[in-house]
N, CA, C and O atoms as a Tinker XYZ file with bonds, in Angstrom:
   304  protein
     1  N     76.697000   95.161000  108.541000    73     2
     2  CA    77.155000   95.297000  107.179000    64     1     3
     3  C     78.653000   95.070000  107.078000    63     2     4     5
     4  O     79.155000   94.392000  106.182000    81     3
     5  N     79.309000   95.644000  107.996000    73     3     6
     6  CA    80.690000   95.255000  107.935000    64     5     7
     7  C     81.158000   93.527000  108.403000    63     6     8     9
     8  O     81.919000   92.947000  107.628000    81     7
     9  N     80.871000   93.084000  109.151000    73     7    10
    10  CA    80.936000   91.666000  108.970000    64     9    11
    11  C     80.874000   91.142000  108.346000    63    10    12    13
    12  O     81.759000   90.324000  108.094000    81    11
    13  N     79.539000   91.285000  107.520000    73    11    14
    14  CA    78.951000   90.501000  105.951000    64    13    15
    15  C     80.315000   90.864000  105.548000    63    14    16    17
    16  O     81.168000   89.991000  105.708000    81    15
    17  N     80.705000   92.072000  105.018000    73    15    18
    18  CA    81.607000   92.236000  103.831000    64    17    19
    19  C     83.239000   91.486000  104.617000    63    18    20    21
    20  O     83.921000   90.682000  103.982000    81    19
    21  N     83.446000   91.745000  105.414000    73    19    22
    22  CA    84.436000   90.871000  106.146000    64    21    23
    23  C     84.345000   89.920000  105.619000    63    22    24    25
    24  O     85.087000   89.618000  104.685000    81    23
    25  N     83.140000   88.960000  106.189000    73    23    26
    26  CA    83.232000   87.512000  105.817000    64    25    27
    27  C     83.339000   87.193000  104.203000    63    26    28    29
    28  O     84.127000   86.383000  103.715000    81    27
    29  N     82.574000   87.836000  103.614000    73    27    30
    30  CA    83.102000   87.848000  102.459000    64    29    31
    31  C     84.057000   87.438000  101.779000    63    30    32    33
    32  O     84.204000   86.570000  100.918000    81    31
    33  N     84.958000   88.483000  102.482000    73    31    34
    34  CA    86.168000   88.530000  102.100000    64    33    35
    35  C     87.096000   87.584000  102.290000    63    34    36    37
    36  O     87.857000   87.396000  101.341000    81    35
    37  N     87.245000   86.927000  103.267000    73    35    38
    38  CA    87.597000   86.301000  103.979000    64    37    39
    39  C     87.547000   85.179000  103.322000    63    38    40    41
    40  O     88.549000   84.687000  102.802000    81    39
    41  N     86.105000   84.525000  103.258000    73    39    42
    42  CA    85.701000   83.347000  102.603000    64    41    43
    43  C     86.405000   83.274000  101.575000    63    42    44    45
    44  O     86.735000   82.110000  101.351000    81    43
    45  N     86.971000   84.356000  100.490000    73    43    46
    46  CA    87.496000   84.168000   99.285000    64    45    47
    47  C     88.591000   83.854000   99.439000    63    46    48    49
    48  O     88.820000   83.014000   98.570000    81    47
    49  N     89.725000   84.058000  100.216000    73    47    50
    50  CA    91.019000   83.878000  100.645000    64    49    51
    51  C     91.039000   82.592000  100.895000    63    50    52    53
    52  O     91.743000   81.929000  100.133000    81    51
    53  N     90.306000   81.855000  101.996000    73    51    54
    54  CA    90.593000   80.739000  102.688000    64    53    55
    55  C     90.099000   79.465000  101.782000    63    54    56    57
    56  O     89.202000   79.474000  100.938000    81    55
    57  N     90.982000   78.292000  102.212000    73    55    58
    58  CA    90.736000   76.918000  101.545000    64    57    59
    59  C     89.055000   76.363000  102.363000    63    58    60    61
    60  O     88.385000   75.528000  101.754000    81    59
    61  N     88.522000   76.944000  103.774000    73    59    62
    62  CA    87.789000   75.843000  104.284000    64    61    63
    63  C     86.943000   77.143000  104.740000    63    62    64    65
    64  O     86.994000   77.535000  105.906000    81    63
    65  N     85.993000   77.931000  103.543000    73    63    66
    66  CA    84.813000   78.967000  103.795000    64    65    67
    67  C     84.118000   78.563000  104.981000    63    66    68    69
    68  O     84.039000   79.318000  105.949000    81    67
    69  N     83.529000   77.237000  104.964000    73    67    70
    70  CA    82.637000   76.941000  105.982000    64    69    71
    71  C     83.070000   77.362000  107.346000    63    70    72    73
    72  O     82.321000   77.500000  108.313000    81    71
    73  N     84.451000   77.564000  107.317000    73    71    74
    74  CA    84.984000   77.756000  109.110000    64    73    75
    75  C     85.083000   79.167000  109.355000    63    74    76    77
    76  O     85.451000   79.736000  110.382000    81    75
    77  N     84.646000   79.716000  108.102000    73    75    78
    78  CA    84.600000   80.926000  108.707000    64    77    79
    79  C     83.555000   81.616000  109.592000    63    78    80    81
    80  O     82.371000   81.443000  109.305000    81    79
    81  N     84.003000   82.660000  111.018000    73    79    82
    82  CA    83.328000   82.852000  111.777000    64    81    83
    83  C     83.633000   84.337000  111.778000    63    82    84    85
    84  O     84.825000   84.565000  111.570000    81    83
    85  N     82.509000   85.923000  112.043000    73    83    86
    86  CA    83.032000   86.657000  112.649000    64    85    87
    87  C     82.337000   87.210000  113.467000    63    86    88    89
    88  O     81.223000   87.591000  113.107000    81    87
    89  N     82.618000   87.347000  114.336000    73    87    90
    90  CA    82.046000   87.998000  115.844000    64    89    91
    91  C     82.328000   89.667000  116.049000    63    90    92    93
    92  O     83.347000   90.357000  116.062000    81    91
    93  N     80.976000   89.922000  116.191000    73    91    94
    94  CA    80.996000   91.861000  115.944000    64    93    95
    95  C     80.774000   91.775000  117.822000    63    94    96    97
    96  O     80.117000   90.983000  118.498000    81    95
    97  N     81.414000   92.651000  118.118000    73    95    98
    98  CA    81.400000   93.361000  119.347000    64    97    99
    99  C     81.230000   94.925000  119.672000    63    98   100   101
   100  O     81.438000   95.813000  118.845000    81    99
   101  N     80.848000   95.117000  120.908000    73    99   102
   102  CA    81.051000   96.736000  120.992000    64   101   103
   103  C     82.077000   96.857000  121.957000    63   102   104   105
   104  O     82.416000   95.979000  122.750000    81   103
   105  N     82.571000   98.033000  121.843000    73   103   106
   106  CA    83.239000   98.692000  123.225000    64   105   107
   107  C     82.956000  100.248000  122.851000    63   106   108   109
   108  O     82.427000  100.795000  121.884000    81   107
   109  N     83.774000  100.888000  124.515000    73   107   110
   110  CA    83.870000  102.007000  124.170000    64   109   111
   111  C     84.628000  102.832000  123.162000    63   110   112   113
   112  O     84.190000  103.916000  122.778000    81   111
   113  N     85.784000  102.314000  122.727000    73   111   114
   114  CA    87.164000  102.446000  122.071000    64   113   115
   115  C     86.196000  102.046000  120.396000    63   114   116   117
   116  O     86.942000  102.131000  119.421000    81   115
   117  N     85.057000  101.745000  120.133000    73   115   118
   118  CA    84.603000  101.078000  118.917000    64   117   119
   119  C     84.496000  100.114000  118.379000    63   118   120   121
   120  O     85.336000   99.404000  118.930000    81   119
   121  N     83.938000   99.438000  117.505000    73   119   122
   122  CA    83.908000   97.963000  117.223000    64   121   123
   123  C     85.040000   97.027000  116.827000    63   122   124   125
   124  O     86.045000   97.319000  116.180000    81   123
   125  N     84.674000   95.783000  117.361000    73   123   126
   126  CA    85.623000   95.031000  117.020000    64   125   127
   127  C     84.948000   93.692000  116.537000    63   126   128   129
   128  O     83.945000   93.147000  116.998000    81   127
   129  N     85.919000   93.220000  115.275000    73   127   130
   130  CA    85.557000   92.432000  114.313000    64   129   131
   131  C     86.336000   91.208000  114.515000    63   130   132   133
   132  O     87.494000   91.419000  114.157000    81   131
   133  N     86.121000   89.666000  115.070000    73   131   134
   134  CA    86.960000   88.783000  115.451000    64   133   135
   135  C     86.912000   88.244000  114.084000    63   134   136   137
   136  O     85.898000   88.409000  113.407000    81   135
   137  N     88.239000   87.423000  113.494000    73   135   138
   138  CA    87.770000   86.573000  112.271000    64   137   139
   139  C     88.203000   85.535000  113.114000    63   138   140   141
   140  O     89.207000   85.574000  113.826000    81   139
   141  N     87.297000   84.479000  112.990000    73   139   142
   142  CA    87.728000   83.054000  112.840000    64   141   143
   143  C     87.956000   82.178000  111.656000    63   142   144   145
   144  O     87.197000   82.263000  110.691000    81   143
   145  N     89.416000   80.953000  111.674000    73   143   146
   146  CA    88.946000   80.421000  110.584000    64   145   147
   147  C     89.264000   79.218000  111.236000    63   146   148   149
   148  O     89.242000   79.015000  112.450000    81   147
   149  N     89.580000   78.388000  110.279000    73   147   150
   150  CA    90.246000   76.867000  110.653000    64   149   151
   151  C     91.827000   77.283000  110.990000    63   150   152   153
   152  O     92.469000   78.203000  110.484000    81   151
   153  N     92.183000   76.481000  111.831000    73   151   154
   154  CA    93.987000   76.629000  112.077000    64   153   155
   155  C     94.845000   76.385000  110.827000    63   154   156   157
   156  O     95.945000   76.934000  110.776000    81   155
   157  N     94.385000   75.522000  109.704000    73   155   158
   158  CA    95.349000   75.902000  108.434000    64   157   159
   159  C     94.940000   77.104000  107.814000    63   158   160   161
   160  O     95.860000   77.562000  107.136000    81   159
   161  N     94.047000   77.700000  107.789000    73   159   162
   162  CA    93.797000   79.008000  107.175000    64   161   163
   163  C     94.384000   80.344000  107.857000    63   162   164   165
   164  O     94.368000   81.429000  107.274000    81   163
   165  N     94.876000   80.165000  109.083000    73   163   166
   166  CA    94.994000   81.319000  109.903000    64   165   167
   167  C     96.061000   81.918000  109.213000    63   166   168   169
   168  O     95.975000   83.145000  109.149000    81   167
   169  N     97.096000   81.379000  108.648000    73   167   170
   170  CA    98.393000   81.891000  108.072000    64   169   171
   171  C     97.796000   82.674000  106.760000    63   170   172   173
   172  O     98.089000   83.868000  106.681000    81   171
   173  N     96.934000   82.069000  105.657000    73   171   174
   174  CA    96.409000   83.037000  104.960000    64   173   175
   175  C     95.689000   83.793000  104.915000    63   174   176   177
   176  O     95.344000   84.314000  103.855000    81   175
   177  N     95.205000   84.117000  106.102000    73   175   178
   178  CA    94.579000   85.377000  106.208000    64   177   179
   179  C     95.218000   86.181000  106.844000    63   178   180   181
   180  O     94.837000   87.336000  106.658000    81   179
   181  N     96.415000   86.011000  107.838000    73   179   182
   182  CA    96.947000   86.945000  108.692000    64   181   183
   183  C     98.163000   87.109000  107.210000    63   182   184   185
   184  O     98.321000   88.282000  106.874000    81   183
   185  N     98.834000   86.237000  106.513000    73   183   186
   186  CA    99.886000   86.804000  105.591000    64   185   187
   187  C    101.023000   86.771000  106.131000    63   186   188   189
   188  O    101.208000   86.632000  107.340000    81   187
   189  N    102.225000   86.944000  104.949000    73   187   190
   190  CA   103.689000   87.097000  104.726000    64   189   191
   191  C    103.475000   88.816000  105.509000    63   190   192   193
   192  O    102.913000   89.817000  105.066000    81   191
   193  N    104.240000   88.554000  106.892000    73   191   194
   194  CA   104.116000   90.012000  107.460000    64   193   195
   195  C    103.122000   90.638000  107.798000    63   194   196   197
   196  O    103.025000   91.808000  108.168000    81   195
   197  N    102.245000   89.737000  107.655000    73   195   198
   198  CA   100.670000   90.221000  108.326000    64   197   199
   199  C    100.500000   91.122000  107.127000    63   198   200   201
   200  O     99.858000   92.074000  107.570000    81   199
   201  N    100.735000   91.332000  105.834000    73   199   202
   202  CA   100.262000   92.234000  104.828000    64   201   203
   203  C     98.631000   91.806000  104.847000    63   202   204   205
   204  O     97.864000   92.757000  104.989000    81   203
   205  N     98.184000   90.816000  104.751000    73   203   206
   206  CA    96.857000   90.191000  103.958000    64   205   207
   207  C     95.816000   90.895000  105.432000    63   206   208   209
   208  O     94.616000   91.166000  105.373000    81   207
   209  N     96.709000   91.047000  106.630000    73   207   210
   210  CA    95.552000   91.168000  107.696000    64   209   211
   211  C     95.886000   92.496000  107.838000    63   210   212   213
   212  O     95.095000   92.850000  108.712000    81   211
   213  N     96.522000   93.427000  107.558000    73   211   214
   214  CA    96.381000   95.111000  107.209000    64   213   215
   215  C     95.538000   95.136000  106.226000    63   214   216   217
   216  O     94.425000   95.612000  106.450000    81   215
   217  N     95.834000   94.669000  104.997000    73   215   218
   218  CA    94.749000   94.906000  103.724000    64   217   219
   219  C     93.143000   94.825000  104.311000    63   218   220   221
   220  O     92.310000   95.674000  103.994000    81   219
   221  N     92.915000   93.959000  104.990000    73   219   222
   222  CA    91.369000   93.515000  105.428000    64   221   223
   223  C     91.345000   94.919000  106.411000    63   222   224   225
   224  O     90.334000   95.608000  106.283000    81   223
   225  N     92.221000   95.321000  107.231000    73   223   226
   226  CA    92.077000   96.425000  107.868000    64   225   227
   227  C     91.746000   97.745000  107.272000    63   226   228   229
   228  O     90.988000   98.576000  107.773000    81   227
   229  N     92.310000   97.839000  106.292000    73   227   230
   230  CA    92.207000   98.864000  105.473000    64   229   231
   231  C     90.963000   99.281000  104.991000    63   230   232   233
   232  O     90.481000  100.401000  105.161000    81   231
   233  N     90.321000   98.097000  104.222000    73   231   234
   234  CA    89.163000   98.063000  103.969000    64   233   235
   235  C     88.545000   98.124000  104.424000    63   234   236   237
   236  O     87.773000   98.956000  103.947000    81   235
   237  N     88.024000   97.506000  105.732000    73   235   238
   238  CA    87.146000   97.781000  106.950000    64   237   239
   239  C     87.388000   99.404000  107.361000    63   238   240   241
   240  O     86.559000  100.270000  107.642000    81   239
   241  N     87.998000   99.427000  107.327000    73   239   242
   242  CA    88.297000  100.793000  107.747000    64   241   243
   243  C     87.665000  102.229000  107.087000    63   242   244   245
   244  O     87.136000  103.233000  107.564000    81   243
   245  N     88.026000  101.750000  105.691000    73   243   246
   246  CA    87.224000  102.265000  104.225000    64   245   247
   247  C     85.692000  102.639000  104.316000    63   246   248   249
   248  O     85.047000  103.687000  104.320000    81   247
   249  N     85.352000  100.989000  104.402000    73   247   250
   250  CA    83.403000  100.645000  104.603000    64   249   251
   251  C     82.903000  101.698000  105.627000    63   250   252   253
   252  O     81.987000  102.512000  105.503000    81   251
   253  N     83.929000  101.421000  106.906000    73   251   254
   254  CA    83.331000  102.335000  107.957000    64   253   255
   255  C     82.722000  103.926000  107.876000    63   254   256   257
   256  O     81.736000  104.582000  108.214000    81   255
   257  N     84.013000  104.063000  107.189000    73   255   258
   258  CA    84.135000  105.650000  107.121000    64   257   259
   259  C     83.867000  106.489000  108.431000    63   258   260   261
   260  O     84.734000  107.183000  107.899000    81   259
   261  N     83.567000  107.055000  109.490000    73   259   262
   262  CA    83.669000  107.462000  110.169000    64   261   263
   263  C     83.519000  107.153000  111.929000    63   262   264   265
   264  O     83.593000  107.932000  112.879000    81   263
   265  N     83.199000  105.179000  111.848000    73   263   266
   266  CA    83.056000  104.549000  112.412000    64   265   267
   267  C     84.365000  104.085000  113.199000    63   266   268   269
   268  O     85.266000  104.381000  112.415000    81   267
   269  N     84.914000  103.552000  114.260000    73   267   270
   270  CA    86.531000  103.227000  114.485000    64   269   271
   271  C     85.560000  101.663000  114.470000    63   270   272   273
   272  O     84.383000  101.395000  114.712000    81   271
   273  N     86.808000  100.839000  114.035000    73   271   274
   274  CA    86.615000   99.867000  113.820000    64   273   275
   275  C     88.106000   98.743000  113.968000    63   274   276   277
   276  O     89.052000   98.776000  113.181000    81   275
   277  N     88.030000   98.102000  114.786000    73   275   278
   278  CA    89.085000   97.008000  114.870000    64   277   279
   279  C     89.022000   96.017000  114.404000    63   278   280   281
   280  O     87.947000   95.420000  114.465000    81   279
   281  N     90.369000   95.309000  113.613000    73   279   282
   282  CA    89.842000   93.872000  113.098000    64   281   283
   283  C     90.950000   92.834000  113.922000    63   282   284   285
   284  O     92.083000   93.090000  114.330000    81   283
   285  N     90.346000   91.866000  113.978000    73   283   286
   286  CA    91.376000   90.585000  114.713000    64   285   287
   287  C     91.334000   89.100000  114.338000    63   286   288   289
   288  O     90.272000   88.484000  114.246000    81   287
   289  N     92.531000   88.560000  114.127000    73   287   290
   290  CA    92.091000   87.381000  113.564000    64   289   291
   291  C     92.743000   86.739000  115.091000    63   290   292   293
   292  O     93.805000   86.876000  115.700000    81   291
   293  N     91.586000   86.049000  115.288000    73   291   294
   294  CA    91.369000   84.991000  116.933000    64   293   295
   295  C     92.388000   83.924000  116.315000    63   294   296   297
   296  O     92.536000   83.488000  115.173000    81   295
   297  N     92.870000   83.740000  117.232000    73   295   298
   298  CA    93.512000   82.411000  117.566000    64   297   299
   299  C     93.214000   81.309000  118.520000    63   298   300   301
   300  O     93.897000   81.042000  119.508000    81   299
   301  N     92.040000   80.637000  118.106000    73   299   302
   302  CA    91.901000   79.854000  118.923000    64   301   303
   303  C     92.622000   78.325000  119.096000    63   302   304
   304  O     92.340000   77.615000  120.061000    81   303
């Protein structure tokens, strides 16, 4: 559920939806949420100061509610 709403989100921000990717993982430390996008999109989703990639944190964070949850935007 949190991915879906990730991607979501995500998709709305970026110029090229189709590249969006996110990869749910486990660990012990709690989940982690990779975003992928296209390399011109990476700047608008990470943001002026990384604001836009706290905000997505925030929210994830929100959805979770008592879940720990990490978000990361991959750089591939």
């Amino acid at each position: 559920m949190l991915a879906a709403a990730l991607e979501h989100i995500v998709k709305g921000i970026v110029d090229e939806p189709d590249a969006v990717r996110i990869d749910e993982t486990s660990s012990p430390r709690g989940d982690v949420l990779e975003v992928h996008v296209s390399e011109a999109d990476r700047g608008r989703v990470i943001g002026r100061g990384g604001r836009t990639a706290k905000a997505l944190r925030t929210v994830v964070s929100a959805l979770a509610s008592d879940r720990r949850v990490r978000v990361d935007v991959a750089d591939d």
